[in-house]
VOGU-3710 file (C-alpha; in Angstrom, 3 decimals, decimal comma):
1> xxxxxxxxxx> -4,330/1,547/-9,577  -6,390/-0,547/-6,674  -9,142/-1,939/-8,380  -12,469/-1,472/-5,961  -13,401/-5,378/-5,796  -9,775/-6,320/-4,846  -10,057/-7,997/-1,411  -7,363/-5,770/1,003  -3,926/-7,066/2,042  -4,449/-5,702/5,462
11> xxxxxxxxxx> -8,066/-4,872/7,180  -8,076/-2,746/10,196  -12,267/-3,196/12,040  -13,151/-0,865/14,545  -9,833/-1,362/16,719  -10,007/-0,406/20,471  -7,001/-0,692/22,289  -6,481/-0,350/25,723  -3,261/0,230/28,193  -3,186/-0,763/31,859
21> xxxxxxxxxx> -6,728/-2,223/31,478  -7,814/1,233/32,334  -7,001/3,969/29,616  -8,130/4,118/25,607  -5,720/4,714/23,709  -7,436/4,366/20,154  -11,247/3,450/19,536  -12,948/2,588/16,443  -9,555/2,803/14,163  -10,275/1,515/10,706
31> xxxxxxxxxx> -8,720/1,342/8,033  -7,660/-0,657/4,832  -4,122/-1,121/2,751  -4,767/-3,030/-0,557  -1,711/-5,030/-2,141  1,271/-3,107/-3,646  -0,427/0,069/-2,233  1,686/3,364/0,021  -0,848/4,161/2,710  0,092/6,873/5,162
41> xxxxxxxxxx> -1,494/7,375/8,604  -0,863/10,495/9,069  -1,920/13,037/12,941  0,162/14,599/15,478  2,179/13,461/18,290  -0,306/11,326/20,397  -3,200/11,080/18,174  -2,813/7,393/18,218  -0,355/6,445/15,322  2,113/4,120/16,853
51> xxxxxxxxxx> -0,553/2,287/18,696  -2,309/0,840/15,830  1,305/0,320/14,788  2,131/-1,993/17,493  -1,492/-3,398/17,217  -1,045/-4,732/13,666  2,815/-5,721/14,329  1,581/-7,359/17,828  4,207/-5,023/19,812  1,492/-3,886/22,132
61> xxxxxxxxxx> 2,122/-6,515/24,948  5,523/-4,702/25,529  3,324/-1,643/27,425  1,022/-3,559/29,315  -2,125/-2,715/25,980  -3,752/-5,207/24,015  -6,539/-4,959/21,389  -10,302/-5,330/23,454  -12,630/-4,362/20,797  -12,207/-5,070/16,582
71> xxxxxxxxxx> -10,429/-7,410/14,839  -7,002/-7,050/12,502  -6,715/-9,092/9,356  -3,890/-10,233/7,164  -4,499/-11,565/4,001  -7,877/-12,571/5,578  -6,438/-14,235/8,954  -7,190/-12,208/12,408  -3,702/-11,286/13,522  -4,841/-9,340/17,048
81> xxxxxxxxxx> -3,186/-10,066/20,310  -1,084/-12,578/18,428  3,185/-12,524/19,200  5,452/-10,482/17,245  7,257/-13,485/15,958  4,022/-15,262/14,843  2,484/-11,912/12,776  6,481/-11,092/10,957  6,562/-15,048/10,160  2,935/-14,407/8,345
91> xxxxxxxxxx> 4,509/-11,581/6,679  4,524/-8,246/8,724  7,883/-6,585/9,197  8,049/-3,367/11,308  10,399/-0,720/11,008  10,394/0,872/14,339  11,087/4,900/14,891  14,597/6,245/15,575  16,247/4,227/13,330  16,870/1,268/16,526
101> xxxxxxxxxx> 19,890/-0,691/15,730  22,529/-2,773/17,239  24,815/0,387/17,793  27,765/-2,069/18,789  27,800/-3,364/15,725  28,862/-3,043/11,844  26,371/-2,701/9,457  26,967/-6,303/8,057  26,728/-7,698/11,166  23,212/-5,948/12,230
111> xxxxxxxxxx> 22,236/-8,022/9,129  23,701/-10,998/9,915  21,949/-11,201/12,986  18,394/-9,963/11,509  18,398/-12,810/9,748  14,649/-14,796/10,267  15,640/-17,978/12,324  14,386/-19,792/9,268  17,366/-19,088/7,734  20,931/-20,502/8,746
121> xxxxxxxxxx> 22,955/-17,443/7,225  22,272/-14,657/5,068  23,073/-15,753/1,441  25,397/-13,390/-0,754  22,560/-12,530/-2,830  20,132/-10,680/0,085  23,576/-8,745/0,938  23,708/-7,541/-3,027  19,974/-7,186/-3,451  19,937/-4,667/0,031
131> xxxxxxxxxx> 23,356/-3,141/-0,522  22,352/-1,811/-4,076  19,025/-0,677/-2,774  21,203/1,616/-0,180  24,405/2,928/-1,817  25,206/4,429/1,329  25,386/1,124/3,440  27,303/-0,122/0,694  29,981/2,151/1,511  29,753/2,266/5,018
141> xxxxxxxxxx> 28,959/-1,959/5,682  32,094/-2,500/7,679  31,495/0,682/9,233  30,311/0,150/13,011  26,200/1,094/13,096  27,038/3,780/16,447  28,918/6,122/13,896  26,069/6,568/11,172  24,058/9,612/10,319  20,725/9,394/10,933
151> xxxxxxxxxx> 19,631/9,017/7,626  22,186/5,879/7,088  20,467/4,368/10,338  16,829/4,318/9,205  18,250/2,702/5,953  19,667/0,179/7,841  17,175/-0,414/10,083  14,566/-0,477/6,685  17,336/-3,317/5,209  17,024/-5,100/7,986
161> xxxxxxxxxx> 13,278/-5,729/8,065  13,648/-5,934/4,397  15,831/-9,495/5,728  12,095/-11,047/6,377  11,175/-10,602/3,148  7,674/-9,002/4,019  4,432/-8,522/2,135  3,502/-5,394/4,836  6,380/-3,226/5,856  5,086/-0,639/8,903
171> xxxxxxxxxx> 7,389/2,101/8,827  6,976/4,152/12,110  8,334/8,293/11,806  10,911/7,514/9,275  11,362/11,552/9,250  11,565/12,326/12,737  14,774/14,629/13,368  16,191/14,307/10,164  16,598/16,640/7,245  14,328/17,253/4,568
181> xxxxxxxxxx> 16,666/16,444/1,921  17,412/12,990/3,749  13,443/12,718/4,852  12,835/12,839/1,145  15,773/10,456/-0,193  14,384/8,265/2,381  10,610/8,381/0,926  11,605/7,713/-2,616  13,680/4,775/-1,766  10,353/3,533/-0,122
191> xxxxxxxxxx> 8,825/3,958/-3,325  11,540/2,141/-4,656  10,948/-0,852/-2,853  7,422/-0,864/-3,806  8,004/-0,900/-7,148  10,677/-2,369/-7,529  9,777/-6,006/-4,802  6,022/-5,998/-4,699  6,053/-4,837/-0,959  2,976/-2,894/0,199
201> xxxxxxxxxx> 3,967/-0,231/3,032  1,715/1,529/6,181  3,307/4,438/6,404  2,950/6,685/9,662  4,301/9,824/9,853  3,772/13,835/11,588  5,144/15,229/8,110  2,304/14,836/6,184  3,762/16,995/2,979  6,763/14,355/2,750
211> xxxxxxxxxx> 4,294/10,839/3,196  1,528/12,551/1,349  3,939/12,770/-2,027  4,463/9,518/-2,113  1,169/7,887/-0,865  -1,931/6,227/-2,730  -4,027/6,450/0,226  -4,403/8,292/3,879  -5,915/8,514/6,603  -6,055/11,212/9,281
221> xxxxxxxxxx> -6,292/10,126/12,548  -6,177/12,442/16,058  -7,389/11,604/19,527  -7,425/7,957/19,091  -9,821/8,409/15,852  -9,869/8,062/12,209  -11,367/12,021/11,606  -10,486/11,944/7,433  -9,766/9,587/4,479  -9,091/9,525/0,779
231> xxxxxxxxxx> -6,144/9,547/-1,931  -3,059/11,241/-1,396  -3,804/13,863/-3,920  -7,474/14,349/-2,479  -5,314/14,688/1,015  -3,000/16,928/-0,644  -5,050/19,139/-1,919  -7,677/19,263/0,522  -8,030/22,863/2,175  -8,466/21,783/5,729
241> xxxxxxxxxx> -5,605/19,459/5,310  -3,764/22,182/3,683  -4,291/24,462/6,608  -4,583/22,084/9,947  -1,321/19,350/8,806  0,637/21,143/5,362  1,344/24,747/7,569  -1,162/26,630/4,814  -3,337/29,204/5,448  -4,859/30,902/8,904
251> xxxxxxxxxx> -4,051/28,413/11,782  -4,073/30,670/14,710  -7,325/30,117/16,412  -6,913/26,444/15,645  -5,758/23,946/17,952  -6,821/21,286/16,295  -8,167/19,386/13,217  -11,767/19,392/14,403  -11,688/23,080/15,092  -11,306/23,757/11,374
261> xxxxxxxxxx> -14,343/25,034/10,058  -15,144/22,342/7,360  -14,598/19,755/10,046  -16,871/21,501/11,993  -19,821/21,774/9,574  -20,168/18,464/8,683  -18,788/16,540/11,860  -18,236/13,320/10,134  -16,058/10,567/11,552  -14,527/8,320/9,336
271> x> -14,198/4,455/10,529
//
């Protein structure tokens, strides 16, 4: 599909990031996402995810971290350390975890005021093109956001970043607490919108089963390091994968995906 001499959309160099000016929270992350691409980063809670997250989206300034070693580039520009506002005006759009949205108000009006500041008003037409995109908002766009499922929340707050019109989306934990018939409504409408308007998505996420069905790419990343890469299907079918992140096989002397014995016999690190 990605064509091997196609420049990347998003190149990720060696990134170090630290918090407090003290503590490493990721070192030597990298990784590439090539136009119209799904690219899951996939690792357990704390292996690093939502840092390079906030890296790339420039969120990182919010916890006292910013980027000390490696460089981030969009469409060939270095984006690291720069302001949220700058990096979503060059065409980044993050969809954070837990669904975050303006609780107080209706689902038309957390659209309304999503609206880039390049824009007076949201025209008739984004409202149609979102709306049929999530038949659910549809009905429930008068509907105050406080009252939806969880599922209707991390559509909204996907329509909403959708408003910027992106070439990246980041979509942080889309499955986190939610069903799996709703985690996996929720991953084909993000195939959808690949297909559908050209938008290439980093997709990071614990459930590696659910982002591995719909990804081109992955990458495996624990302790603040890239440990495995390659196509979803290689991912997917991988036996270590398989046993350390899908739930198949012997896991009970593992604690880890470096204590699986292929890891352990050839002990590369990728990036």
């Amino acid at each position: 599909m990605i064509e091997k001499a196609q420049a990347p959309l998003l190149n990720v160099e060696n990134l170090e990031v630290v918090y407090h000016n003290v503590s490493k929270a990721i070192q030597g992350v990298s990784l590439k996402v090539h136009p119209n691409q799904i690219v899951a980063l996939l690792g357990t809670n704390g292996a690093g995810k939502t840092t390079t997250l906030k890296a790339i989206s420039g969120f990182l300034g919010i916890d006292d971290a910013k980027v000390t070693q490696g460089g981030i580039e969009f469409r060939g520009e270095k984006i690291q350390n720069k302001p949220p506002h700058e990096i979503t005006a060059k065409g980044i759009a993050l969809v954070p975890e837990w669904g975050k949205v303006f609780e107080n108000l209706t689902v038309e009006e957390n659209m309304e005021v999503c609206v880039p500041a390049t824009k007076q008003r949201m025209k008739k037409e984004d409202l149609s093109r979102l709306l049929d995109l999530f038949p659910p908002l549809q009905k429930a766009r008068k509907r105050v956001a406080g009252y939806l499922s969880g599922g209707e929340r991390q559509m909204l707050s996907i329509s909403t970043a959708l408003l910027c019109r992106p070439e990246l989306l980041l979509v942080d934990e889309l499955s986190l607490g939610l069903a799996p018939v709703i985690v996996n409504e929720l991953m084909s409408l993000l195939k959808t919108i690949r297909d559908r308007q050209g938008v290439t998505i980093l997709l990071v996420e614990q459930n590696a089963l659910a982002a591995l069905e719909i990804a081109d790419y992955g990458y495996v990343i624990e302790n603040g390091h890239i440990v495995f890469a390659g196509s979803g299907d290689r991912l997917m079918n991988h036996q270590d994968i398989q046993e350390f992140y899908l739930g198949k096989g012997d896991r009970e002397s593992r604690t880890s995906y470096r204590d699986v014995k292929q890891y352990r016999r050839t002990r590369k690190w990728y990036g």
